[in-house]
N, C-alpha and C positions, 0 to 999 in steps of 0.2 A: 469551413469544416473544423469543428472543434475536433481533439483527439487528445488519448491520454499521453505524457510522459513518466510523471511521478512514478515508479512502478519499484518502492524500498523494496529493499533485500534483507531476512533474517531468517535464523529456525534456532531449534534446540533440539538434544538428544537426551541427554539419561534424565532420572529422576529421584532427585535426591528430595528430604523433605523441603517444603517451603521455608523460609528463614528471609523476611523481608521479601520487595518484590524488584523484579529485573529492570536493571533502567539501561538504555541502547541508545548514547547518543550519534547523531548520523551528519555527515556534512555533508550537503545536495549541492552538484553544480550542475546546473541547465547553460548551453551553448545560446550564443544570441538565436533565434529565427528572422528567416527572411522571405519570406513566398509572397506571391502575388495576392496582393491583398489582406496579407499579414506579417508582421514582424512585431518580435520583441525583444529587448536589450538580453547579455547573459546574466544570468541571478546565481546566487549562492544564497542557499538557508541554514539552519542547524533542525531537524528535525530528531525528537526527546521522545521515544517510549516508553513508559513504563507496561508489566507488565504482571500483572497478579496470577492468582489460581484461577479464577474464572472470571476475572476483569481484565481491563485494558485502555490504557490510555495515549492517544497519539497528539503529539505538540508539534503542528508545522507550522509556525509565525504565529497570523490570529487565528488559524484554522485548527478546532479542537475535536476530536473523536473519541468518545466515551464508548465501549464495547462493554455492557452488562447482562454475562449467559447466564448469569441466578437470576437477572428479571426478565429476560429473553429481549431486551431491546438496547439499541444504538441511537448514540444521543450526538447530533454533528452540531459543533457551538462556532458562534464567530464572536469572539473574544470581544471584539471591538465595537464591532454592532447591538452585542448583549441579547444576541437569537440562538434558539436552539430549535432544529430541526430532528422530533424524535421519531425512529421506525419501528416496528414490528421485529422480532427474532423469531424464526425462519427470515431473512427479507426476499418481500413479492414487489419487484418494481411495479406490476401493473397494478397494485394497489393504492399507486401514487398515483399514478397520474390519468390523463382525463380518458372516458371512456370513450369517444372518438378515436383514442388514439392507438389503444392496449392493442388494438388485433394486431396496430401497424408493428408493435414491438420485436418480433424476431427477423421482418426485413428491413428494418431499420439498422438494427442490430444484432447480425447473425450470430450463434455462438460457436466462432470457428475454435479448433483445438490448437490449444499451444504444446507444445513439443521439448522434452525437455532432457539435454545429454550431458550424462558424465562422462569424464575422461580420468586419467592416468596422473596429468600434468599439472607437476606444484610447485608453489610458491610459497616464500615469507611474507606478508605482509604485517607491517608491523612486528610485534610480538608472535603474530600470531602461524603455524603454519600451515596454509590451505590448499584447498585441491579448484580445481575451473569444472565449470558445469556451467553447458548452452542451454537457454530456453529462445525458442521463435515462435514467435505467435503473427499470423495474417491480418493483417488490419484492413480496414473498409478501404474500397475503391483500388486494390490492388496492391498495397501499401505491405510491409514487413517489420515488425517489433524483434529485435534479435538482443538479446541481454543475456551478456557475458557475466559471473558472480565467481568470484572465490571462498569458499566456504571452509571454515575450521569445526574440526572438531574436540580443538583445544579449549575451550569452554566449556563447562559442565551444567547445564541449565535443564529445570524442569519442564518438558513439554507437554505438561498433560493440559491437552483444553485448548492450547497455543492455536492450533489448526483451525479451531471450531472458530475461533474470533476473529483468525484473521480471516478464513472463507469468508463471514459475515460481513466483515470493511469491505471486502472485494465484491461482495454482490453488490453493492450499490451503485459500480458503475460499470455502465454497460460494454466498456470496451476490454471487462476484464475477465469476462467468460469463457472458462475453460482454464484457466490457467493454476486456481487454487488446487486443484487437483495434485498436479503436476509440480506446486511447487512444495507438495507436502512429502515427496520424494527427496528434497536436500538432506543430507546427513552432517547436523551439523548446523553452525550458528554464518551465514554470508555476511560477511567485513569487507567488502568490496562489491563494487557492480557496475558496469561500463555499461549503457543502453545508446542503439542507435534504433530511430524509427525513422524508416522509407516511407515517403506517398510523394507520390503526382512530381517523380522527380526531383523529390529534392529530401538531406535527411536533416534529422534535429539530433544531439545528441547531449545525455546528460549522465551522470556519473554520481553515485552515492558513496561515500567510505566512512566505514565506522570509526567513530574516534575513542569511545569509552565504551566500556559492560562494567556494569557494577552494580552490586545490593543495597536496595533502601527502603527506610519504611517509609512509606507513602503518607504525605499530607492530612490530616482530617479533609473528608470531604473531597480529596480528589477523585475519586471516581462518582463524583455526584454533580448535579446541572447548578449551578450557583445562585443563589436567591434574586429576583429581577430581572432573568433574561423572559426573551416574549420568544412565545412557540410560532414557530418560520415553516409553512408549507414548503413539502420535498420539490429539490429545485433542479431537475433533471439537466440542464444547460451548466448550471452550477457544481455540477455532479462530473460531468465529463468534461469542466476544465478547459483553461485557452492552450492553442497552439502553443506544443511545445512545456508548457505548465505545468501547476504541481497539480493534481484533479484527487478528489479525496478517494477512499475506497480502491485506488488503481493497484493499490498489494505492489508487491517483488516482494516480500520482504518473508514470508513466513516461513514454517518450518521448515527450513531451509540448511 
C-alpha cells in the first residue's frame, strides 16, 4: 500500500506589490520505515520553492513541479530522466487514467475531510514567532495523518493566487482530498511541521522546517519545460509515492 508522506507546509497573508518572486527553502526529514513487506532508510532533502503571481515552481531533488494558472496547466518534470508529465488546469484525475478504472476512483480513494485546529500556543522558531495549528486527516484502511505546523505571521508575502496553485499540486494526488481547503485557513507563512501517519499498526514520521524566505528574480525560463524533455503519460502509482516518501501534489504547505 503506497501512501502519502511529503505533505510541505506554507501560506502567506497581506499583499504588497510583487517585487521579485518568493523563494521558501525547506529541510524534509523522513524517519527510516519498517513494515511488513516495506522499509526504507531515514532521508533528508532540501526542497526550493519559488513562487510568482500566478506561477509556481517546486524543487524536490530530481522531482520538478511547474504550476502555470495564466496557461491553466502543471507540468511535473523528472530532471534526470528529461520527462515531463503535463495536465490540464482545473485537474480531473479521471482524465488520466484508464476507463476501466475511473468508476473505481472514489472507492479507491475516498475523499475523507481533513480537519483542521488552531490554538493559542506559541513559539520562537527561528527568527521567527509562531503560533501551532492541528490538521488530521483519515487515511485508507483506518490509518490517521495528524500534522502539527507552526505558522508566523512575521512575514509579509503576497497571497494573491497562492491558494489557487497550491489546490492544483494537491489534486494530483489522491490521498490529498480535502485537505486544500482547510489548509487555506492558516494565517500566516508555516516554518515548521512535525507529521506522524498511522496505518495497520505502525507510524512513519517526517518533519519539514524552513530554513530561508527570500525575494529573487527568477531565472530566464524557470517557469518553462526545458527544450528535450519527452512528454511521460500521468503515472498515478508514481503520483502517490512510496511508503513513507516524498509523493508529489501531497501539499501541507499552502496558505498557511
Amino acid at each position: 500500500m503506497k501512501i502519502v508522506l511529503s505533505l510541505a507546509s506554507l501560506a502567506l497573508l497581506s499583499s504588497p506589490a510583487w517585487c521579485g518572486d518568493t523563494v521558501i527553502t525547506t529541510a524534509k526529514h523522513s524517519d527510516a520505515v519498517n513494515m511488513p513487506g516495506q522499509s526504507r532508510p531515514a532521508e533528508d532533502k532540501t526542497e526550493v520553492m519559488w513562487i510568482g503571481k500566478d506561477h509556481m515552481r517546486v524543487e524536490d531533488g530530481t522531482d520538478v513541479t511547474i504550476v502555470r494558472m495564466d496557461l491553466k496547466k502543471m507540468y511535473m518534470l523528472d530532471t534526470a530522466a528529461k520527462t515531463v508529465t503535463t495536465v490540464d488546469l482545473p485537474f480531473d484525475m479521471k482524465k488520466y487514467l484508464p476507463a476501466e478504472m475511473a468508476p473505481m476512483l472514489e472507492q479507491m480513494f475516498p475523499k475523507t475531510p481533513a480537519t483542521l485546529t488552531p490554538s493559542t500556543e506559541t513559539q520562537k522558531i527561528k527568527d521567527w514567532n509562531a503560533t501551532k495549528y492541528t490538521l488530521t486527516k483519515p487515511m485508507p484502511r483506518g490509518g490517521q495523518m495528524t500534522q502539527v505546523m507552526w505558522v508566523t505571521k512575521d512575514v509579509a508575502i503576497d497571497r494573491t493566487g497562492w491558494q489557487d496553485m497550491f489546490a492544483a499540486q494537491m489534486a494530483s494526488n489522491p490521498f490529498a482530498g480535502g485537505m486544500a481547503d482547510e489548509m487555506k485557513k492558516l494565517d500566516g507563512i508555516t516554518v515548521l511541521t512535525e507529521r506522524t501517519v498511522s496505518m495497520m499498526g505502525n507510524e512513519m514520521k517526517s518533519k519539514d522546517s524552513v530554513a530561508s524566505i527570500e525575494t529573487k528574480d527568477a531565472p530566464p525560463g524557470h517557469y518553462e519545460v526545458p527544450a528535450g524533455y519527452t512528454e511521460k503519460p500521468f503515472d498515478l502509482d508514481e503520483m502517490m509515492g512510496a511508503p513513507g516518501g516524498h509523493a508529489r501534489g501531497a501539499g501541507g504547505r499552502g496558505p498557511r
